[in-house]
N, C-alpha and C positions, 0 to 999 in steps of 0.2 A: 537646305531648308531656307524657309523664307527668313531674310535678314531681319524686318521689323516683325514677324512673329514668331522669332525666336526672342527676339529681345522684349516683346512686350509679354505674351505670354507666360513666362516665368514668372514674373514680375507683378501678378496678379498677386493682389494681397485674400489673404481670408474673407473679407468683404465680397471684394469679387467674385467669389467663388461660390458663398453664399447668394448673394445675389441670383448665380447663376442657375444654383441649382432651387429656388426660386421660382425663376421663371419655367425651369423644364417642369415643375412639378405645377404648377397654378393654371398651364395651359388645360391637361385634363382634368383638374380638378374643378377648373371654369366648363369645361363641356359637360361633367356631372351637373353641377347646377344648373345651369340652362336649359338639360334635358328635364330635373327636376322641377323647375320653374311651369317650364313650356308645359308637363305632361298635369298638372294643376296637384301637385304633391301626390300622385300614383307612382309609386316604383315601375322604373321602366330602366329594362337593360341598355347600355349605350352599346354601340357597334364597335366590336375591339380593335376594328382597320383604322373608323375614326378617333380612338384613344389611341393607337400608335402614332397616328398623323399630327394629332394634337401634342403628344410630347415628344416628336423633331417639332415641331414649330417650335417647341417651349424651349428645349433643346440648344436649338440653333438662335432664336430669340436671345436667350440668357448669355449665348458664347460671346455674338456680333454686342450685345450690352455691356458685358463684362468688358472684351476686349477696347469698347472704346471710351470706356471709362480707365482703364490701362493706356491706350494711347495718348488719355491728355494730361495724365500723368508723368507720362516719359517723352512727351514733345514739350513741357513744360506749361503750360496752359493752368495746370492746378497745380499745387502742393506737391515738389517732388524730388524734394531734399535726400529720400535713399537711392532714389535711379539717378540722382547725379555724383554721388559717394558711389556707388557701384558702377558706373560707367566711367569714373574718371580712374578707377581701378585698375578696370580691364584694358581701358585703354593703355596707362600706361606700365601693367604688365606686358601688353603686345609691342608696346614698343623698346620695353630693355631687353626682348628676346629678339630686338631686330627684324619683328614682324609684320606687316603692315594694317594699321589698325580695325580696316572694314573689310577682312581678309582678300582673299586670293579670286580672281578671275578668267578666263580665256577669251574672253566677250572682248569684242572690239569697244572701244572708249564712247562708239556715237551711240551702240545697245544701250549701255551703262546710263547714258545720257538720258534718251529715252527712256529707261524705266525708274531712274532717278525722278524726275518729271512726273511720270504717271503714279509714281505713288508716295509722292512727298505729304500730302494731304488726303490720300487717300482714306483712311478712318474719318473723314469728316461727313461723311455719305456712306459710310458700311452698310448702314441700316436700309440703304437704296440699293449700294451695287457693291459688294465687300468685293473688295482688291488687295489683295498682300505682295507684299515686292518676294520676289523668288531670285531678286542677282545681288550678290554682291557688288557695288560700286565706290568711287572715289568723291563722289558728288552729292555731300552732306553740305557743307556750306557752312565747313569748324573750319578754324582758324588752331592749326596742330600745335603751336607754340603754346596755349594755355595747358596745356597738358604738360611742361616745362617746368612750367610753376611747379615751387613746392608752395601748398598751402597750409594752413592751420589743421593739426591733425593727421598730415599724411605725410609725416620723418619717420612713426614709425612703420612704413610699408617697406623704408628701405631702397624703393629710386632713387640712382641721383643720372638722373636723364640731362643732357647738356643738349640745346641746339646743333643740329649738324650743318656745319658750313656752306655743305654742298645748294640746300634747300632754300639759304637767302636771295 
């Protein structure tokens, strides 16, 4: 599954979701009125192909909205003090199980490169051309050592992760 939405995805607050379902509802509910508007207050049936057409738009609208109002949350952009308590989490659960923290690949390193690339800023344009990364890669552009850190708050997780020698 795609690395950045899996991880933003979740990560959708209530808001979000609201939001979402928001938009899937107000597409036909805008083509009721407009039909009402246009026909001069005559009841007039709308066509049920154009009300299904209307909420995937609204549908798909509300998803590409939601999700990139999740993305500048977890790319840091806005307020995002729980995806960074949750990502520093995960990470360094994966790393006291000796696991490598933006998991596993088969992909040759220049793939990885490449799609690291194509969709490091990719949500900044979803609403033009949505792109989700689908590869696991190594090419975030973290600095693995702060995950070392113990900070304020996080003795009781219970890491005690030491730098590995080999990686200086």
């Amino acid at each position: 599954m795609a690395e950045a939405f899996k991880n933003v995805t979740p990560s959708q607050g209530d808001y979000e979701v609201r939001e979402w379902a928001l938009f899937t509802g107000s597409a036909p509910l805008f083509l009721y009125l407009s039909e009402h508007i246009q026909s001069e207050g005559k009841s007039r049936a709308v066509n049920n192909r154009a009300i299904r057409v209307a909420t995937f738009v609204g549908f798909f609208s509300g998803f590409i909205f939601s999700y990139n109002r999740s993305s500048k949350r977890f790319q840091g952009v806005v307020e995002n003090q729980r995806e960074v308590e949750k990502d520093r989490y995960e990470i360094k659960s994966l790393l006291a199980q000796g696991k490598k923290p933006y998991g596993e690949t088969d992909l040759p390193p220049w793939i990885q490169r490449i799609a690291a690339k194509n969709s490091t800023y990719s949500s900044t344009f979803n609403h033009i051309f949505p792109w989700f990364n689908l590869v696991h890669h190594e090419y975030h552009g973290i600095d693995l050592r702060k995950y070392y850190e113990v900070r304020e708050g996080e003795e009781k997780w219970g890491f005690n992760l030491e730098w590995p020698e080999k990686q200086e």
